[in-house]
C-alpha positions in Angstrom: -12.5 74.3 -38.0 -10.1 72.5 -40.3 -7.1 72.8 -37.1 -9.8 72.0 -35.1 -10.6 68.6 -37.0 -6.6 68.1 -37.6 -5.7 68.4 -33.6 -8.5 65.6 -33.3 -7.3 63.5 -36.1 -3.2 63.7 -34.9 -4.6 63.0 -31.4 -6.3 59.7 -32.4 -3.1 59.2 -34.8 -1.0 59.3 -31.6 -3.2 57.3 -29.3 -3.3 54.8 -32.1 0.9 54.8 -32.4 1.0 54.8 -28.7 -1.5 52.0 -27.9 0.4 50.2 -30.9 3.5 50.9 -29.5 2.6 49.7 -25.7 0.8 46.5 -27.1 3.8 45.1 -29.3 6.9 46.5 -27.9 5.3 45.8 -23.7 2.1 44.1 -23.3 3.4 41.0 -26.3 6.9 40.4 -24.7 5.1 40.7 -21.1 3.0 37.8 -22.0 5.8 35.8 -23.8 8.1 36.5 -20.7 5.2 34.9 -18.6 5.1 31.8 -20.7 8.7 31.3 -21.0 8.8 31.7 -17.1 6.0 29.0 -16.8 7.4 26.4 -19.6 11.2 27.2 -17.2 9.1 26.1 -14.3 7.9 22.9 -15.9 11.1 22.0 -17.2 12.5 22.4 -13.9 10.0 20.0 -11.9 10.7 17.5 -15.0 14.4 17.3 -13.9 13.3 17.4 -10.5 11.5 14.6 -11.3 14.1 12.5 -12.9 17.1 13.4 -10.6 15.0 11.8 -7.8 13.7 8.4 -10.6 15.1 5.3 -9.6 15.8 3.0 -12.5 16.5 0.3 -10.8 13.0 0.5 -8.9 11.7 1.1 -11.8 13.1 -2.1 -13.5 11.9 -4.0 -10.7 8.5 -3.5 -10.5 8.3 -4.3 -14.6 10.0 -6.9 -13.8 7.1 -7.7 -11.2 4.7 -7.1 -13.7 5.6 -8.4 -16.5 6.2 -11.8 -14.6 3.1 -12.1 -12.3 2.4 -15.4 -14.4 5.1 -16.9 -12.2 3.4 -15.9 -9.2 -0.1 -17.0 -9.4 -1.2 -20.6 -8.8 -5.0 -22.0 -9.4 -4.0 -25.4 -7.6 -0.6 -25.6 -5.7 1.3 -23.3 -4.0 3.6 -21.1 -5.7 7.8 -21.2 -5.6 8.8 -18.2 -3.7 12.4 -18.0 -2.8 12.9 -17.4 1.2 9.6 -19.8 1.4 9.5 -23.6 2.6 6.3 -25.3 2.4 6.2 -28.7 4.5 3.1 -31.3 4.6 1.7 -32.0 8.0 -1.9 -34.0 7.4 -4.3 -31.8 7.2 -2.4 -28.4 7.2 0.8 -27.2 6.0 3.8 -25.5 7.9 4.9 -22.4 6.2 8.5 -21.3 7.5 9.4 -17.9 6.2 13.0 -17.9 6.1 13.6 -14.3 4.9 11.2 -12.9 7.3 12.1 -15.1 10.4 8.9 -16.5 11.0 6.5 -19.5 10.5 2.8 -20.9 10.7 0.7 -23.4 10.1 -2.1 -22.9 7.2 -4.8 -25.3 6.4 -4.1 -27.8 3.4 -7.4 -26.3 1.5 -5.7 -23.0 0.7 -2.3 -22.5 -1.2 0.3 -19.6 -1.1 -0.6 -17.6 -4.4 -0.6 -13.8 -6.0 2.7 -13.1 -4.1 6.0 -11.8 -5.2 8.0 -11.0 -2.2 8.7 -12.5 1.1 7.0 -9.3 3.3 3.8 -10.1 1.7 2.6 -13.9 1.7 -1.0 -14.3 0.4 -3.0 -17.3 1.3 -5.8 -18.4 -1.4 -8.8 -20.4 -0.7 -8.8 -23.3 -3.4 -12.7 -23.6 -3.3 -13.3 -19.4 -3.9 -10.7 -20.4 -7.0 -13.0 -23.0 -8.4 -15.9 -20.7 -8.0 -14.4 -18.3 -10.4 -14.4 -15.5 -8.3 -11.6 -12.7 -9.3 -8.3 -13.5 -8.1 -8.6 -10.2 -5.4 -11.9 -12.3 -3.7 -9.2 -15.4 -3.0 -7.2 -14.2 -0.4 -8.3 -15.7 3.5 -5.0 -15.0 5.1 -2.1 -12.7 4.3 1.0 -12.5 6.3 3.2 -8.6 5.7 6.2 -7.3 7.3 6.0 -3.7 7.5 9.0 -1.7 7.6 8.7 1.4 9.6 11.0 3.7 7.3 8.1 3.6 4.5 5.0 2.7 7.1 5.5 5.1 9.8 1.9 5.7 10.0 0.8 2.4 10.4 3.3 1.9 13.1 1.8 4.8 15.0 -1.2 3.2 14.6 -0.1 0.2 16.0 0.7 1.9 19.1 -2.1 3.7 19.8 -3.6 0.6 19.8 -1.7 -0.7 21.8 -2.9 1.7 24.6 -6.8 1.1 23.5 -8.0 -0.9 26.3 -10.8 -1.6 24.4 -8.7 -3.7 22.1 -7.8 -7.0 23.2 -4.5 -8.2 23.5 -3.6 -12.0 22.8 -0.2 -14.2 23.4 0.8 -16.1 20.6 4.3 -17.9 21.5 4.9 -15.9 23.9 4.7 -13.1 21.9 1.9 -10.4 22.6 -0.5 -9.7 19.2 -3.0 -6.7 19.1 -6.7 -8.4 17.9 -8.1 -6.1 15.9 -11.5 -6.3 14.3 -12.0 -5.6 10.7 -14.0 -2.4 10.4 -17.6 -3.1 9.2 -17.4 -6.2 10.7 -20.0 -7.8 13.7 -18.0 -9.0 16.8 -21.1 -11.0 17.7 -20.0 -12.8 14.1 -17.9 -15.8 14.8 -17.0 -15.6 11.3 -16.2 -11.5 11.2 -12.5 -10.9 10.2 -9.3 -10.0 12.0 -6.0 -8.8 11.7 -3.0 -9.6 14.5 -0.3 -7.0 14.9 2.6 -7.7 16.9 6.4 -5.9 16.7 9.4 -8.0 16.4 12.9 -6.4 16.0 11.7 -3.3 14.7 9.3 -4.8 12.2 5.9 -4.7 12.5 4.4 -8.2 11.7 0.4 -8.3 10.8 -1.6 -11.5 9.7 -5.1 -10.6 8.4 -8.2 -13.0 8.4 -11.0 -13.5 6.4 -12.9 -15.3 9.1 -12.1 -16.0 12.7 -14.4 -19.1 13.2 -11.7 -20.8 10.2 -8.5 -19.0 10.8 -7.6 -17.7 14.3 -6.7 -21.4 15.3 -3.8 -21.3 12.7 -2.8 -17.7 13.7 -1.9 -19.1 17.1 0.9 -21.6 15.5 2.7 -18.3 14.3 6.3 -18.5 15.5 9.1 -16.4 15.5 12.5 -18.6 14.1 16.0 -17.7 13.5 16.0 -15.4 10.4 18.2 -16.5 7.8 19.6 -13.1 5.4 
């Protein structure tokens, strides 16, 4: 009885050992292995990550940021290098000089909220006097999309192009896709619209807030000499 009870006792004694054994000297550096593996992993994306940051980028846009005072107007139009403003009574003549292009705007809204040439925003003085936020200001913007970072929205562009649905309109000689704003009622003379049209490999879009006010002025867009 006593070897009986002993066998059972060293049997337990062993399991014990062995399960002691397996969970320290296996399962524990198993598990640490694992983490170091996953904290490796992490490490590597992080230099990933900074092999492919761009400092200069970077610098920019805080540059941007940290200077948007510079950019924003609540009664004349801002300085923007690349950018001549010229009176002509009641409307202005923008020439774009970077982007090759010009237009006439109407002398009620001032070029505002914009840092670069590719992306001239248009702000209605009488929304600004309302004290509506500064993203409710905008009736026209003018961008210049380049098709390395856009590709999508030039693949849109032509598809569009082959809607017949979608009408087509000469501007200068220059053929524009007019394209309705979605949510928008064409039976609303004042729904909005933008014009897409490609120029040298750009793809040039002016966006409307209404029609009824606007589209007269989009028809004064011209192409000019670009100046680099």
């Amino acid at each position: 009885m006593r070897e009986k009870v002993f066998l059972i006792l060293f049997f337990i004694f062993v399991l014990i050992f062995l399960s002691a054994f397996y969970y320290f000297q296996v399962y524990l550096p198993k598990q640490k292995l694992i983490e170091y593996q996953k904290e490796l992993e992490k490490v590597n994306k992080e230099i990933e990550r900074l092999k492919k940051f761009d400092e200069e980028k970077y610098a920019e846009k805080i540059t941007n940021i940290l200077s948007f005072e510079n950019f924003i107007s609540t009664t004349t139009d801002i300085q923007l290098e690349g950018v001549e403003i010229i009176p002509k009574g009641d409307r202005k003549l923008v020439i774009n000089h970077a982007e090759g292009y010009e237009i006439e705007v109407p002398n009620d809204v001032i070029l505002n909220q914009t840092w670069s040439t590719k992306n001239l925003h248009f702000d209605a003085l009488d929304a600004i006097k309302t004290g509506m936020p500064p993203h409710y200001w905008t009736v026209i913007y003018i961008w210049v999309w380049d098709k390395e970072k856009n590709k999508e929205m030039y693949d849109e562009y032509y598809k569009d192009l082959q809607n017949p649905s979608i009408p087509k309109l000469i501007i200068n000689n220059q053929e524009f896709i007019k394209k309705i704003d979605p949510e928008e009622d064409p039976n609303d003379p004042d729904a909005g619209y933008s014009y897409k049209t490609i120029k040298n490999g750009k793809l040039y879009e002016i966006s409307i807030l209404s029609a009824r006010l606007y589209e007269d002025f989009v028809k004064t867009f011209k192409f000019i000499e670009k100046n680099e």
